[in-house]
C-alpha positions as CSV (number, residue, x, y, z in Angstrom):
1,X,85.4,104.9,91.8
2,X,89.6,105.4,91.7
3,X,90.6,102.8,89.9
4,X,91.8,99.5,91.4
5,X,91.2,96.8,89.0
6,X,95.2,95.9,87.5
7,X,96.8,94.7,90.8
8,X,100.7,93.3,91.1
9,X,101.6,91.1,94.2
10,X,105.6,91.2,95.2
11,X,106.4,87.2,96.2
12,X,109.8,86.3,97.5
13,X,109.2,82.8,97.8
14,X,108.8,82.6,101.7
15,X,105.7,82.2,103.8
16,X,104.2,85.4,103.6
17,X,103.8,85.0,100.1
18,X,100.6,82.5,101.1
19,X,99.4,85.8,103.1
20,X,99.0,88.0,100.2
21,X,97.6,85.9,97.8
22,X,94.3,85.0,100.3
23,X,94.3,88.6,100.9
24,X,94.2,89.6,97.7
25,X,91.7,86.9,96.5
26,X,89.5,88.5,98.7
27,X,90.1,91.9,98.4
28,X,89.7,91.1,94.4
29,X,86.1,89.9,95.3
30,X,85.3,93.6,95.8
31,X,86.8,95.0,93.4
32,X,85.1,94.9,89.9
33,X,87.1,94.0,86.8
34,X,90.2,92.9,89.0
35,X,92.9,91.2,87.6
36,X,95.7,89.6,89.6
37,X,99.7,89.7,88.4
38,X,101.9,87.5,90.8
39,X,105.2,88.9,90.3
40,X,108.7,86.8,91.5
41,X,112.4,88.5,90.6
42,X,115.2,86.3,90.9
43,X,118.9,86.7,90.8
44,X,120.7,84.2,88.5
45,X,122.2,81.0,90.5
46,X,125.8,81.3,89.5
47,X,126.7,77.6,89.4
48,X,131.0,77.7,89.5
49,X,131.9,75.3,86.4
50,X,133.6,72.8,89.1
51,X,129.8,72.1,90.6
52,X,128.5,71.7,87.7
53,X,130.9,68.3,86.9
54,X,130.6,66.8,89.9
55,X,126.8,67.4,90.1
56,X,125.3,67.1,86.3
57,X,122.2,67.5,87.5
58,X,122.3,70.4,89.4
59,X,120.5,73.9,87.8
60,X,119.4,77.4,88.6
61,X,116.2,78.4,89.3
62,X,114.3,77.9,85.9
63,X,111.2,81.0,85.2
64,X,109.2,78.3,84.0
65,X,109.1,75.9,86.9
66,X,109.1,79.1,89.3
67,X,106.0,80.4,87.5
68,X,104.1,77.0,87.5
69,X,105.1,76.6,91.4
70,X,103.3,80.3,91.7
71,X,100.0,79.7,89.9
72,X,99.8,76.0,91.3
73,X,99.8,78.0,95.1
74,X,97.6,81.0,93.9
75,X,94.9,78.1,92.5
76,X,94.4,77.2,96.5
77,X,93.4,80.7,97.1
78,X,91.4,81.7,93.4
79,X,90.3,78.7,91.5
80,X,86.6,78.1,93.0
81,X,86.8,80.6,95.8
82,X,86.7,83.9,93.2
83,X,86.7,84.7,89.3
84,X,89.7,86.7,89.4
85,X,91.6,86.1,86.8
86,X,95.2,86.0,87.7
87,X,99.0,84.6,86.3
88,X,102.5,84.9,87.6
89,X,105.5,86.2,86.2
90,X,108.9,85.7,87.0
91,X,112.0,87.7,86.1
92,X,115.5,88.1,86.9
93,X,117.8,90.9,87.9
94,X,117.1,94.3,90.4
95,X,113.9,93.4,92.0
96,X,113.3,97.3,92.2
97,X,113.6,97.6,88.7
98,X,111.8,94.7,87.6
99,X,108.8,96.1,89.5
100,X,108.9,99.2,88.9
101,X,109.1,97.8,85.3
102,X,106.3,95.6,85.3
103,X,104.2,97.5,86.9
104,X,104.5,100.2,84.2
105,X,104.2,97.6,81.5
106,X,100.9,95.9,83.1
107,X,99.5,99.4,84.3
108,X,99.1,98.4,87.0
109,X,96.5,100.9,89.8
110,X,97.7,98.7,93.0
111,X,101.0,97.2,94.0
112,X,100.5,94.6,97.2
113,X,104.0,94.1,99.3
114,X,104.3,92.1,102.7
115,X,104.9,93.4,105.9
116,X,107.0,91.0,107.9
117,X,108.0,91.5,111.6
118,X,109.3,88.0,112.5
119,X,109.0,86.2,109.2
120,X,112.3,85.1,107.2
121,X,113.0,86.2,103.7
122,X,114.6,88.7,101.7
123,X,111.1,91.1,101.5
124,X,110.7,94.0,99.1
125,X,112.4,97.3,99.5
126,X,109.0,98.7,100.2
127,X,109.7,102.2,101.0
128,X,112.1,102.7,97.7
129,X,109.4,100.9,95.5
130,X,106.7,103.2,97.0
131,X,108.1,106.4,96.8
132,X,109.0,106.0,93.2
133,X,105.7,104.0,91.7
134,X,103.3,105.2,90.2
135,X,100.7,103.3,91.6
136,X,99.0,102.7,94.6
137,X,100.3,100.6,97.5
138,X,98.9,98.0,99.4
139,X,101.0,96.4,102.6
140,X,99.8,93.5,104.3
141,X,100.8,92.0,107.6
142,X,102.6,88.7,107.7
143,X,100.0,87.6,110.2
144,X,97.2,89.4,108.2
145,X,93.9,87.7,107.6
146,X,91.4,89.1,105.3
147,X,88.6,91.4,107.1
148,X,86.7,94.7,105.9
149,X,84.8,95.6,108.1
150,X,85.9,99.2,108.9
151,X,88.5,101.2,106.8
152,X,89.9,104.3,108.8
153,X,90.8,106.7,106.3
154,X,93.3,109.9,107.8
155,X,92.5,113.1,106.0
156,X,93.8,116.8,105.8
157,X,91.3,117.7,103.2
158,X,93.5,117.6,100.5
159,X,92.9,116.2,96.6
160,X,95.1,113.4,97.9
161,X,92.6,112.9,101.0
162,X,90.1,112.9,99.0
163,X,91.0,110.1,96.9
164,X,91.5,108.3,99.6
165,X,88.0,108.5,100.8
166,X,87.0,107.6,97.2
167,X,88.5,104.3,97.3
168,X,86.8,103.8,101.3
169,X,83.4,104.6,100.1
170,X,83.6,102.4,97.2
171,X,84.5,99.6,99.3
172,X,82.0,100.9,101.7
173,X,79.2,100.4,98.7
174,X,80.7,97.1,97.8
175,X,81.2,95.4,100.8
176,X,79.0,97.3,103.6
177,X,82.5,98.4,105.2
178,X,82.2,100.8,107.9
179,X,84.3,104.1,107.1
180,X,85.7,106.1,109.8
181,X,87.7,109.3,108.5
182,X,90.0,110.7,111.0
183,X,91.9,114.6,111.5
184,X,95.0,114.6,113.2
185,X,95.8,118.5,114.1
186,X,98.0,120.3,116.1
187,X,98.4,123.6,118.4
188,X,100.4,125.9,116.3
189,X,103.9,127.0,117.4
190,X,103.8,130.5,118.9
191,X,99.8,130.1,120.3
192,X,101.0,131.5,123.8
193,X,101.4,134.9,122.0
194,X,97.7,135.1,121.7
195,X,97.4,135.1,125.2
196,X,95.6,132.2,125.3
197,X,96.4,128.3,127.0
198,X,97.5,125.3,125.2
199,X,94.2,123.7,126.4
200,X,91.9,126.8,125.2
201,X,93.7,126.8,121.5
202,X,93.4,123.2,121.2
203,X,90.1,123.4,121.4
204,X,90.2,126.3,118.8
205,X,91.6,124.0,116.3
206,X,89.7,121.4,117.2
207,X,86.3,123.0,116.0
208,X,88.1,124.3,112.9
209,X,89.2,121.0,112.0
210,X,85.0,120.5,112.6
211,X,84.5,122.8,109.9
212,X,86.7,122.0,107.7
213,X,85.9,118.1,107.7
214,X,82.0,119.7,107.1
215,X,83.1,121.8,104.0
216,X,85.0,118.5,102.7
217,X,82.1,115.9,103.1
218,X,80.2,118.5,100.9
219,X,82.8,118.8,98.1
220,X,83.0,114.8,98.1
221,X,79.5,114.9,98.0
222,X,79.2,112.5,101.1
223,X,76.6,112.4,103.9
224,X,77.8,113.1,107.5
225,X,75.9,110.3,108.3
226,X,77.2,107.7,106.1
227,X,80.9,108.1,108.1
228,X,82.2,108.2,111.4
229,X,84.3,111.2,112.2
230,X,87.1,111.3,114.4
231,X,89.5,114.2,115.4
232,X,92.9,114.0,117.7
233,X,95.3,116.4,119.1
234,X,98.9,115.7,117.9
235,X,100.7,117.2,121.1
236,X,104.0,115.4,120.1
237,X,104.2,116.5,116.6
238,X,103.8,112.8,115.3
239,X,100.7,112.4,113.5
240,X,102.1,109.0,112.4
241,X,101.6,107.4,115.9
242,X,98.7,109.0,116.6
243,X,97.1,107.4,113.4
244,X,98.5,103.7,114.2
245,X,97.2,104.7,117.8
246,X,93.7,105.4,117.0
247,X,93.3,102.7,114.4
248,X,94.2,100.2,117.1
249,X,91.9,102.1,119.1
250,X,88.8,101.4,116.6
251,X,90.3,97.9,115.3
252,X,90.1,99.2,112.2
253,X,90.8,96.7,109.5
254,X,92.5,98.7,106.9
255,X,94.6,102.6,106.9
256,X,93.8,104.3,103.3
257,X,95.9,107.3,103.5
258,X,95.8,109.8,99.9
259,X,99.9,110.0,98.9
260,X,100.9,113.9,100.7
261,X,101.5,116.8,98.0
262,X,99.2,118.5,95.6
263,X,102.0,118.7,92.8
264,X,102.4,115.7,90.5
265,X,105.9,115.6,91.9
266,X,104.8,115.9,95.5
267,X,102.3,113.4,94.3
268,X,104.4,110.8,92.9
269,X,106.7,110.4,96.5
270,X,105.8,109.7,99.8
271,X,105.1,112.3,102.3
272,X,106.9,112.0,106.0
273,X,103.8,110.4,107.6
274,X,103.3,107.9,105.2
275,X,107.0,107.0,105.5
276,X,106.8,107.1,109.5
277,X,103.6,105.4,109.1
278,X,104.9,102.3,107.1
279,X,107.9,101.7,109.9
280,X,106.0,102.2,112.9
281,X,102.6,99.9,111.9
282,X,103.6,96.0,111.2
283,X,100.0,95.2,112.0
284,X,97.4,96.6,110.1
285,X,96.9,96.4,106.5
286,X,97.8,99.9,105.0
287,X,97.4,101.2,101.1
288,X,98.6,104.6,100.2
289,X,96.8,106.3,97.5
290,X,98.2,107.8,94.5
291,X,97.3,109.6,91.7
292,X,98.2,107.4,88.6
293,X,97.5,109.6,86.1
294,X,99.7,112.5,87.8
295,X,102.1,110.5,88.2
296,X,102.3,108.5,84.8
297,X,101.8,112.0,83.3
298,X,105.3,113.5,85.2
299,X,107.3,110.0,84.7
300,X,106.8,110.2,81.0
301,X,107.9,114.0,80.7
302,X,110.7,112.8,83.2
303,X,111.7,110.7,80.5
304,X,111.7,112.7,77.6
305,X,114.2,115.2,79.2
């Protein structure tokens, strides 16, 4: 199975933080060997000299009572409902870095981040933390409650894809989840020269998507039976919304889409659909898949340059 076992929640103290950590109680239920960070950064309260005279009591936010208010919360969600092991940690200064830190330092295979839509509250900068992380991502709706029943995974038959699909048929074996993989493809530009109609070549590509999804099933090793297959035309060149589309379509519980690129720099940033992906869908829970390794790999020669 890809890895998921060392998994980092993002809290910014607001409501949403009680979201993830059910979630991810859950979730942890299925994965084997989890183990939960609860991570909080917070800038330093400034207290002005003048305050601090006329109200002796008064003090920033201390780590230590932040970090106690975070595990008393998690124990609602992870003491006698699942084994999970889990702490918090609290830190101050550039909540990018301090992530992005920390979640070097744990080595850590998922990263969990809210997505809010009407919710109050500072919220992570998801899309900076995601294209540079080396690990996977996992967003959850503010209004998110935990259900696995079906996991649509998009794929264009890629090492990414398949990686992807890795992580959906694990949870598929774990927790009976129902897999559906989905193609999005596309008339090519210039198919009129052929001599043939948009309608005809769509269905041209269609049945080569068909055999291409046949040839990938056999190189994962996976049954045709075991998933549900699902192919759709992109006509407006926007393979983003026609991914949220369909998953609405099929209620589908969870998007798993493999990180676009088949370099370990094309590997380690976010393609354009998983970035259109993440602003158009504030409704279903969504992880993108990365290669940690790859990516760890190219960070660390990044560094040494």
């Amino acid at each position: 199975m890809y890895p998921l076992q060392r998994i980092l929640v993002c809290l910014d103290l607001s409501p949403i933080d009680q979201t993830l950590m059910e979630y991810t109680a859950h979730l942890s239920k299925a994965l084997p060997n989890a183990k939960v960070y609860f991570i909080h950064v917070s800038k330093k309260l400034e207290i002005p000299e003048e305050i601090k005279k006329m109200f002796p009591n008064i003090t920033g936010p201390a780590d230590e009572a932040l970090e106690k208010g975070i595990n008393d919360e998690a124990s609602k969600y992870f003491v006698n409902k699942c084994d999970t092991p889990y702490e918090a940690v609290v830190k101050d200064g550039n909540e990018t870095e301090q992530i992005l830190k920390w979640s070097q330092v744990k080595e850590i295979d998922l990263i969990v981040m809210g997505l809010k839509k009407s919710l109050k509250g500072s919220g992570t900068n998801a899309a900076k933390i995601t294209a540079i992380c080396h690990a996977s991502v996992l967003f959850v709706p503010e209004n998110a409650s935990f259900k696995l029943d079906k996991v649509m995974v998009p794929v264009d038959f890629s090492k990414n894809s398949a990686m992807a699909v890795d992580v959906a048929m694990a949870l598929k074996k774990l927790g009976n989840v129902e897999v559906l993989l989905q193609n999005v493809y596309k008339v090519p530009v210039g198919y009129h020269y052929t001599g043939k109609e948009y309608v005809d070549f769509a269905i041209i590509m269609k049945h080569n998507a068909e055999k291409q999804m046949k040839t990938f099933l056999n190189a994962c090793q996976i049954n045709e039976d075991d998933v549900i297959q699902v192919f759709n035309l992109d006509e407006d060149d926007k393979p983003a919304d026609v991914i949220f589309t369909e998953a609405k379509v099929q209620a589908a519980d969870m998007i798993i889409l493999g990180s676009k690129g088949r370099t370990m720099v094309a590997a380690l940033l976010m393609g354009s659909v998983a970035v259109e992906l993440l602003r158009a869908n504030k409704e279903i829970p969504y992880m993108i898949v990365k290669d940690k390794k790859a990516n760890m790999g190219f960070m660390q020669a990044f560094k040494n340059l």
